[in-house]
MARGURO-985913 format. One record per residue (C-alpha): residue number from 1; x, y, z; residue in three letters. Coordinates in steps of 0.2 Angstrom, whole numbers, plus 5000, padded with zeros to 4 digits. Example, Ala and Ser with C-alpha at 12.3 -4.5 7.8 and 13.67 -1.06 7.14 Angstrom:
<bakols>
 resi    x    y    z resn
    1 5062 4978 5039  ALA
    2 5068 4995 5036  SER
</bakols>
This chain:
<bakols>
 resi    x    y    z resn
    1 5000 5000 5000  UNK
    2 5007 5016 4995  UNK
    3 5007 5030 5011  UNK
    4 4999 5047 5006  UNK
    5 5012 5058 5001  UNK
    6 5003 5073 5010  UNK
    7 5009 5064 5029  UNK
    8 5028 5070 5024  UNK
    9 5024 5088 5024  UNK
   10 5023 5086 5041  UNK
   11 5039 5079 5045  UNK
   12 5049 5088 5033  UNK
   13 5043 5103 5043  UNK
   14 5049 5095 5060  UNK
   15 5066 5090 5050  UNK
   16 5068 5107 5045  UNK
   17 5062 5116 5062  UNK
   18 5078 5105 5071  UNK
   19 5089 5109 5057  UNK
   20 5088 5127 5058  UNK
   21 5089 5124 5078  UNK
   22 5105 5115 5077  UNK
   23 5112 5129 5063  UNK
   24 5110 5141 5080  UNK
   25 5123 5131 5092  UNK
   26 5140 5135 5093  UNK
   27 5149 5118 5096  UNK
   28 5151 5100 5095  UNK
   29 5146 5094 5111  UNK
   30 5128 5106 5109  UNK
   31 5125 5096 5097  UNK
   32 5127 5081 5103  UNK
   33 5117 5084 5119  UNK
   34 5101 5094 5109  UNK
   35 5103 5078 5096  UNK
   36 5098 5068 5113  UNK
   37 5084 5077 5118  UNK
   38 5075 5082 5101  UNK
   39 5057 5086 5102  UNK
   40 5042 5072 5095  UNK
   41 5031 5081 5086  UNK
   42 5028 5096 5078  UNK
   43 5020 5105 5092  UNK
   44 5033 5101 5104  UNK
   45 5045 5108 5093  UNK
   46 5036 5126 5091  UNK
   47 5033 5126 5108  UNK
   48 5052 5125 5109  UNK
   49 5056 5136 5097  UNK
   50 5044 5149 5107  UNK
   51 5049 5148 5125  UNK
   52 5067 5153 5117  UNK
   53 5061 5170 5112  UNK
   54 5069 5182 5123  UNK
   55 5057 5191 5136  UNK
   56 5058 5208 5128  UNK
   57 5054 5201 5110  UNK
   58 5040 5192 5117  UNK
   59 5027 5202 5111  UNK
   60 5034 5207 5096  UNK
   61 5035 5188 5090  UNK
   62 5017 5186 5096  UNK
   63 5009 5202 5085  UNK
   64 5017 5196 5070  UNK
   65 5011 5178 5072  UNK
   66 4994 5186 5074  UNK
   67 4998 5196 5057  UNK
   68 5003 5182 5047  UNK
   69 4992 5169 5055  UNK
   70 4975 5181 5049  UNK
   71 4982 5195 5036  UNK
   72 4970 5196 5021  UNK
   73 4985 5196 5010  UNK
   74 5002 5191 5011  UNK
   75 5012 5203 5019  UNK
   76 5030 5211 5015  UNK
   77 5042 5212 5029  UNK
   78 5042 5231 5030  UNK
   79 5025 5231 5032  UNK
   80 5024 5218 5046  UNK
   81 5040 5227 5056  UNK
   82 5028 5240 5055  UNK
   83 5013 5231 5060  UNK
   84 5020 5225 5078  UNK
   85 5024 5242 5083  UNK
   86 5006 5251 5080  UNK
   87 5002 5259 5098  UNK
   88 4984 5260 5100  UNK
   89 4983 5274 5111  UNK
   90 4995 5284 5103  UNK
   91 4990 5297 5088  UNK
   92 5007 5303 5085  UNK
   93 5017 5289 5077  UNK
   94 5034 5287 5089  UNK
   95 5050 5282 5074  UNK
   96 5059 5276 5088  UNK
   97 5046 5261 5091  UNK
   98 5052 5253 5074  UNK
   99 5065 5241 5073  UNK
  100 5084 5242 5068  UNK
  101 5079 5232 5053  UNK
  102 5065 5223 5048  UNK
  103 5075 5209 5047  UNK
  104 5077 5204 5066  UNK
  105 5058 5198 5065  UNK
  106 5065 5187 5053  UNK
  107 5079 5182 5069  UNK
  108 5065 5181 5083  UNK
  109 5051 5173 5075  UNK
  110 5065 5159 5069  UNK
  111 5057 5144 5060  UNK
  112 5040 5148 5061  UNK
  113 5041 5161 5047  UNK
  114 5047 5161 5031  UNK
  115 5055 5176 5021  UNK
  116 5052 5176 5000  UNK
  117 5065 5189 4996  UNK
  118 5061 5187 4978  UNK
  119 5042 5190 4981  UNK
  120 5044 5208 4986  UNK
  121 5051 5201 5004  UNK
  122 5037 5194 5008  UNK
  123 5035 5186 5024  UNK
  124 5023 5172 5027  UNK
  125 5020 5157 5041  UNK
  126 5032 5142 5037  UNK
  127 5018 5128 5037  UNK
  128 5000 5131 5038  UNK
  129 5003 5117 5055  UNK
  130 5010 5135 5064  UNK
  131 4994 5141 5063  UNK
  132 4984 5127 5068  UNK
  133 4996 5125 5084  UNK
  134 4994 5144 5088  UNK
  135 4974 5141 5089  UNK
  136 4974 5124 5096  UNK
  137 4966 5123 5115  UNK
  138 4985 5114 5119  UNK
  139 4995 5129 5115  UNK
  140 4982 5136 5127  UNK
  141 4985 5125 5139  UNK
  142 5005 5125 5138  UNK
  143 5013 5142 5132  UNK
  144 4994 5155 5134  UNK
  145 5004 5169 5128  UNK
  146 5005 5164 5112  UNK
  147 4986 5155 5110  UNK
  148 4980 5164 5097  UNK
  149 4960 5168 5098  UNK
  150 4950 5172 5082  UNK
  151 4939 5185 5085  UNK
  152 4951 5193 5098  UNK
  153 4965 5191 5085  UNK
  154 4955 5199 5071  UNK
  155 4951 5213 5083  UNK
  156 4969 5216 5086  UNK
  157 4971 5219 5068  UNK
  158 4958 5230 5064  UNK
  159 4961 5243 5079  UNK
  160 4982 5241 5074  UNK
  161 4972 5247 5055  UNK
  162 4961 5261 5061  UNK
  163 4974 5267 5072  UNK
  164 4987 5269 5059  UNK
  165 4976 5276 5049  UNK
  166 4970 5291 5062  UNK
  167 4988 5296 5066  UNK
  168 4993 5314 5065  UNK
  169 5004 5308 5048  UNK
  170 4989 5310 5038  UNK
  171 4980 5325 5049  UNK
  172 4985 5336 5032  UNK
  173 4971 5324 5021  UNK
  174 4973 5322 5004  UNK
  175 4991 5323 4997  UNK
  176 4991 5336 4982  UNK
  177 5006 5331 4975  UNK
  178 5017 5317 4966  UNK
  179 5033 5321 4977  UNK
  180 5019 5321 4993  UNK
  181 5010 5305 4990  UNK
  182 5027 5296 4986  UNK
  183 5035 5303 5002  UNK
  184 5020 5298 5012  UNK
  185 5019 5279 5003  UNK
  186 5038 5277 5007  UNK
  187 5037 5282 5026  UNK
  188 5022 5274 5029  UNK
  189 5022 5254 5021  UNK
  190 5007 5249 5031  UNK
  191 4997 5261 5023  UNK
  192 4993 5252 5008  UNK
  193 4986 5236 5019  UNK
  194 4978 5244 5032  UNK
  195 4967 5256 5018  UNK
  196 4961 5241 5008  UNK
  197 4959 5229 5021  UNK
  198 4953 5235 5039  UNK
  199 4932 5236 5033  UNK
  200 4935 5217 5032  UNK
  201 4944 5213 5047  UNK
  202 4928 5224 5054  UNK
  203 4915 5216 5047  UNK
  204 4923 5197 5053  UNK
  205 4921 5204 5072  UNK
  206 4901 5201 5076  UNK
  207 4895 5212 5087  UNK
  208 4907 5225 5085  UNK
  209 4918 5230 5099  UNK
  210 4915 5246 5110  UNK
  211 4931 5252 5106  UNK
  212 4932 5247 5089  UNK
  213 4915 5256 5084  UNK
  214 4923 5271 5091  UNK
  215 4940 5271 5081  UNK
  216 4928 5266 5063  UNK
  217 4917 5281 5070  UNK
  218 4931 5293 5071  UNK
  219 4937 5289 5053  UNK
  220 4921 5289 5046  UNK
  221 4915 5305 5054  UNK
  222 4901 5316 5047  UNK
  223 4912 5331 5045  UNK
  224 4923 5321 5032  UNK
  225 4940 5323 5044  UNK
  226 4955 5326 5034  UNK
  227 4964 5307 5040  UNK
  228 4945 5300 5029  UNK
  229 4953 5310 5014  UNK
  230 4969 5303 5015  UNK
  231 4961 5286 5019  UNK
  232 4948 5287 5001  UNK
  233 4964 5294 4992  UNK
  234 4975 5279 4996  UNK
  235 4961 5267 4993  UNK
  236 4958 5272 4976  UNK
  237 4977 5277 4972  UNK
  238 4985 5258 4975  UNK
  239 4992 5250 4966  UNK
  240 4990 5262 4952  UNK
  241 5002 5274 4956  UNK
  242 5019 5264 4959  UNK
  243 5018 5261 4941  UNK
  244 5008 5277 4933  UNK
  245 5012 5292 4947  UNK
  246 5007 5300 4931  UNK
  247 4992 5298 4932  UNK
  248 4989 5304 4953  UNK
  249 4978 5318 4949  UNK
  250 4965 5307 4945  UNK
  251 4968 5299 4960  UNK
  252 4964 5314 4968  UNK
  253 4945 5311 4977  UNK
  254 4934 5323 4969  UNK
  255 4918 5317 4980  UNK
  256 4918 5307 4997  UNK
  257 4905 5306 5011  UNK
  258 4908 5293 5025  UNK
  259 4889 5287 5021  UNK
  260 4894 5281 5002  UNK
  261 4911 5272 5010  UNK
  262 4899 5264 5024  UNK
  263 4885 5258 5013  UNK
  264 4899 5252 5000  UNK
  265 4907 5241 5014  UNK
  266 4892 5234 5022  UNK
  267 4893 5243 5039  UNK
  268 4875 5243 5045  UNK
  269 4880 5250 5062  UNK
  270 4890 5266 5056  UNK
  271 4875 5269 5042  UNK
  272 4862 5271 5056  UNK
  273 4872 5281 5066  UNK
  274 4879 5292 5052  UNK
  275 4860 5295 5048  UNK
  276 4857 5297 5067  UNK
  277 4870 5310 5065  UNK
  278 4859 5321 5054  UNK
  279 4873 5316 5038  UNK
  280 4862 5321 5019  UNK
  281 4858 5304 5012  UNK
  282 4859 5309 4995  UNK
  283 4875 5318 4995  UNK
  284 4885 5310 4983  UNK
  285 4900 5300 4991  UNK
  286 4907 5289 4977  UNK
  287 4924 5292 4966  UNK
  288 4909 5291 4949  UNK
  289 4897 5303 4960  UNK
  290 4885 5289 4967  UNK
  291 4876 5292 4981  UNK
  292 4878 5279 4995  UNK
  293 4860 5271 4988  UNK
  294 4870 5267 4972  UNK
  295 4885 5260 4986  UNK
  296 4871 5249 4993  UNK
  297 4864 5242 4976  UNK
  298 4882 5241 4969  UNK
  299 4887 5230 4985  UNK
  300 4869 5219 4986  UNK
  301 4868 5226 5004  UNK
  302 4848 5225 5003  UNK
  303 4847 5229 5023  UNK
  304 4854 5245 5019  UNK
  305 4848 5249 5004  UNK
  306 4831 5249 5014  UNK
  307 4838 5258 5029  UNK
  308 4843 5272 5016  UNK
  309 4827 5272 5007  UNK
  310 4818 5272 5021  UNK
  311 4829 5287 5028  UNK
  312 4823 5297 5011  UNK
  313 4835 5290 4998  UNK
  314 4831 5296 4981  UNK
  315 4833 5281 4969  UNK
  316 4829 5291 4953  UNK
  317 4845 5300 4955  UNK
  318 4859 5297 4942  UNK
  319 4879 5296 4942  UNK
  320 4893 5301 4933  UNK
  321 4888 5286 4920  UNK
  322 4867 5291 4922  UNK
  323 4866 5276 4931  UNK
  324 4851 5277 4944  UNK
  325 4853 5264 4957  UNK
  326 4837 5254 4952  UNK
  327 4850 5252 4936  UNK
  328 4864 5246 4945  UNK
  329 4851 5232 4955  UNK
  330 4845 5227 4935  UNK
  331 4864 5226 4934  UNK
  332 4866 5212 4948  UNK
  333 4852 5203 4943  UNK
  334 4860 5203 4925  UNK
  335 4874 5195 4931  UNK
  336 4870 5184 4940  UNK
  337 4862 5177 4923  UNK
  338 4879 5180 4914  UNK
  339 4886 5167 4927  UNK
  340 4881 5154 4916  UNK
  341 4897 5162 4904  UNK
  342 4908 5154 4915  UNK
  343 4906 5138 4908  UNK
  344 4906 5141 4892  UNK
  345 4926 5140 4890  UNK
  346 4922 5121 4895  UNK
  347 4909 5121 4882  UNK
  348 4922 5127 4870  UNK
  349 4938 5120 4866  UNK
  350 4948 5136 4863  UNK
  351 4946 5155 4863  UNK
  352 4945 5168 4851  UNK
  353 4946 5187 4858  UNK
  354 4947 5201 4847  UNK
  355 4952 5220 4855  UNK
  356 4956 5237 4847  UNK
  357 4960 5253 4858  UNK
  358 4950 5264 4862  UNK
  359 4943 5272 4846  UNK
  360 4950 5262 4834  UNK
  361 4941 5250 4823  UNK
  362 4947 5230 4823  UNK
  363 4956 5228 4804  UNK
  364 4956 5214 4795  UNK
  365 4974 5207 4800  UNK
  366 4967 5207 4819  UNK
  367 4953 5194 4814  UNK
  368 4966 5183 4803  UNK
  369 4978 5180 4818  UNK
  370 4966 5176 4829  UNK
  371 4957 5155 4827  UNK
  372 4948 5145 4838  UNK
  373 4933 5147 4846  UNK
  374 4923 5162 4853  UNK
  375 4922 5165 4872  UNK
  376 4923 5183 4873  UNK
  377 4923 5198 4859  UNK
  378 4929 5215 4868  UNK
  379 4926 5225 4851  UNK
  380 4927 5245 4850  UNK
  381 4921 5248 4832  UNK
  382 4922 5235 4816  UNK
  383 4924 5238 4797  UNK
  384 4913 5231 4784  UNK
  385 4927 5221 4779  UNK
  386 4933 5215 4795  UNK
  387 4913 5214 4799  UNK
  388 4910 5199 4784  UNK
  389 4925 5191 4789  UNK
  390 4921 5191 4810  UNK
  391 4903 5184 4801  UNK
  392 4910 5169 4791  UNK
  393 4925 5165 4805  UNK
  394 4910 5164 4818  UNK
  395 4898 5153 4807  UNK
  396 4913 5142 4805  UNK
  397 4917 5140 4822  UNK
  398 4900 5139 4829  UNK
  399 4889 5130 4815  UNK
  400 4891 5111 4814  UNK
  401 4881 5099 4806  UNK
  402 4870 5113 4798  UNK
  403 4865 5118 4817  UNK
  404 4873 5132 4826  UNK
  405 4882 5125 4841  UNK
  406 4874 5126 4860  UNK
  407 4884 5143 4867  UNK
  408 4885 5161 4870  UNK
  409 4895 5175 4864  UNK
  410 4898 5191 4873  UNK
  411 4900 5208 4868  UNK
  412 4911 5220 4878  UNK
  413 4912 5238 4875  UNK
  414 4917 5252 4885  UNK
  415 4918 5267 4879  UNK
  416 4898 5270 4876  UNK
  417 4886 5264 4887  UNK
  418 4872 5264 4875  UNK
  419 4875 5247 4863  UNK
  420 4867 5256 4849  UNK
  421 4881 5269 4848  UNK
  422 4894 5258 4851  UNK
  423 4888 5244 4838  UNK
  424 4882 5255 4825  UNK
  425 4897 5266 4820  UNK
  426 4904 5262 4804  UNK
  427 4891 5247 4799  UNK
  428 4875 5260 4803  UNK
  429 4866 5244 4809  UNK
  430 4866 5236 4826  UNK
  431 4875 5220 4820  UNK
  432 4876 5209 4833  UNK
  433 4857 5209 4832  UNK
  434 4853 5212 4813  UNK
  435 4868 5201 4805  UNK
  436 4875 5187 4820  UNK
  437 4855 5184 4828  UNK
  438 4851 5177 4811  UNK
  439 4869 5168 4805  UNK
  440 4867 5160 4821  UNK
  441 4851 5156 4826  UNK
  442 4852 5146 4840  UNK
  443 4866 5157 4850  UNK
  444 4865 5169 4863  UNK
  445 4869 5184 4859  UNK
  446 4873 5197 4871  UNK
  447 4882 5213 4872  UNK
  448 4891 5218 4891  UNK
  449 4896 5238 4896  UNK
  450 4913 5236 4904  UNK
  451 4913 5218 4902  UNK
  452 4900 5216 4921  UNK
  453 4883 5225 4916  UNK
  454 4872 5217 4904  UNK
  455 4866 5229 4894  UNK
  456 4855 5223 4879  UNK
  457 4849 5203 4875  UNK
  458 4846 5196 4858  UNK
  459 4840 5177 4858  UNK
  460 4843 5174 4840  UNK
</bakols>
């Protein structure tokens, strides 16, 4: 009988962990005695490895276990040195809290973690067993200071996020500068994380702490608080500007309103008090001028869409687009019946797809090196020419036997977000609809603004 492969994981793990230990000792005769007295499993051997950490590093080790073991994603050293040394009750952040180098984690933590230099340092748990033996009830029986609870744990985490987030630092708001926004990402790595991430840490801890309602409340205050500027700023600026800072004055929030950000995130509990608070429900809050209605249609959160409704919400009210948010609801419910697209690539053996930038029509050389089958068209605008060919390729590829094949085909544009503008130029005929309904009779035909709405329907 041959053993399951994954029971060696395990104990290559345990094999590594005495390795590295050994690697520590300084001679001979060490070796010998710790070769004598090597720990049975793998719990015995963290426990080892953590009742070696040095008194003053305890704590340290123990907040970036509680970073690795429940980050969203994984983390880079320089944002977990600066993780561990988040003060909650401090608003001024202290430089000389942070470590030498972040690399001394990398020295107390010892086998537990593992550093990925090549993945832009990232820093992650060594075996997914570490985390398992810092929630198991015997690691709360044997070494408490490192028993990691979950709720506790992700509490810990979202008042390290909040907190860093309502420092002094940012008291300035919104940065109106390339040179500023790229001093203030430098000095401040955790800022990327604790923008994206701290609404879903929040939402995992049910009810929500005292304390922690206090810290969400005083970021998302009514009177739009310069740190909630510099918070909405760095949430729609990552990761875009690392690579494009030329682009930063776009990043640059042109309306915000708590409300919009609360409804967006599902926060029920700072939605009623924001409105409690006397906050304009139809304000627009969103980056493309929504109002937090259009937030809580966007997001599917139904219990506050009704809150807001029922707090005066004006649903005929439009965006940016001239999107109402009964729209964005039709939206939803569209795709949920797109889902079925997703299996289409199983359906079909290959994939065909077809793009032109932005105001420029697909030529003829971009259909003829392009073959196989059809999952997804994102087409701006199409010559006659190229339109015959698309015609015959499609019938080709989709017809067998004299009987169109079972499957749909989806039309992507972006630029317009009426189909008949975007569809007509150049042919003067909605093609999709007047030319491939009827060549393919049997396929479903739709066409998609910004590849997630469903916009218009043909059944040919």
């Amino acid at each position: 009988m041959t053993e399951d492969p994954q029971i060696y994981v395990p104990r290559f793990q345990w094999v590594k962990c005495q390795l590295d230990e050994l690697a520590e000792l300084r001679t001979i005769k060490e070796m010998r005695q710790a070769l004598k007295s090597l720990p049975t499993d793998l719990h015995e051997t963290y426990q080892r490895i953590l009742s070696r950490v040095n008194r003053q590093d305890t704590d340290l080790a123990r907040k970036a276990l509680t970073w690795l073991a429940f980050s969203r994603r994984v983390l880079s050293l320089d944002e977990l040195a600066e993780a561990i040394i988040i003060d909650p009750d401090a608003t001024a952040f202290d430089d000389e809290l942070r470590l030498r180098s972040p690399q001394e984690l990398l020295h107390i933590c010892g086998s537990l973690i593992t550093y990925v230099e090549e993945d832009r340092g990232a820093v992650i748990l060594a075996h997914t067993s570490v985390k398992d033996f810092l929630l198991s009830d015997r690691t709360k029986a044997t070494i408490p200071t490192f028993y990691l609870e979950q709720r506790h744990s992700e509490l810990e985490i979202s008042i390290g996020c909040l907190s860093y987030l309502l420092l002094e630092s940012f008291a300035d708001g919104a940065c109106k500068s390339v040179a500023s926004m790229s001093k203030r990402v430098a000095e401040f790595p955790l800022l990327d994380y604790a923008s994206v991430f701290w609404p879903q840490h929040v939402l995992s801890i049910s009810p929500m702490d005292e304390n922690l309602f206090s810290l969400v409340t005083q970021l998302m205050h009514p009177s739009v608080t310069p740190n909630f500027a510099a918070w909405v700023q760095n949430l729609i600026l990552h990761p875009s500007f690392r690579n494009h800072p030329e682009h930063f004055n776009g990043y640059i929030p042109r309306t915000f309103t708590p409300l919009y950000y609360a409804s967006s995130y599902g926060l029920r509990d700072v939605v009623s008090w924001l409105l409690a608070e006397g906050v304009r429900v139809n304000d627009r809050g969103g980056f493309f001028g929504g109002t937090a209605l259009h937030a809580a249609a966007w997001r599917g959160h139904w219990d506050i869409y009704n809150i807001l409704v029922k707090a005066g919400a004006d649903e005929s009210l439009t965006d940016f687009n001239s999107a109402d948010p009964t729209h964005l609801i039709s939206i939803l419910k569209a795709r949920e019946n797109l889902r079925s697209v997703s299996t289409l690539n199983s359906r079909l053996s290959t994939t065909l797809s077809i793009s032109a930038p932005k105001g420029k029509s697909v030529s003829d050389h971009d259909l003829r090196s392009h073959h196989g089958m059809v999952s997804f068209l994102a087409l701006r605008t199409i010559s006659g020419c190229a339109l015959t060919m698309l015609r015959t390729h499609l019938q080709k590829i989709l017809v067998q036997g004299g009987r169109s094949v079972t499957a749909d085909v989806i039309f992507i544009h972006g630029a317009e977000s009426d189909p008949q503008r975007a569809w007509s130029k150049d042919i003067h005929s909605l093609w999709p609809q007047d030319y491939l309904a009827v060549d393919l009779p049997d396929v479903r035909i739709a066409t998609v603004y910004r590849s997630f709405p469903l916009i218009l329907f043909f059944d040919g």
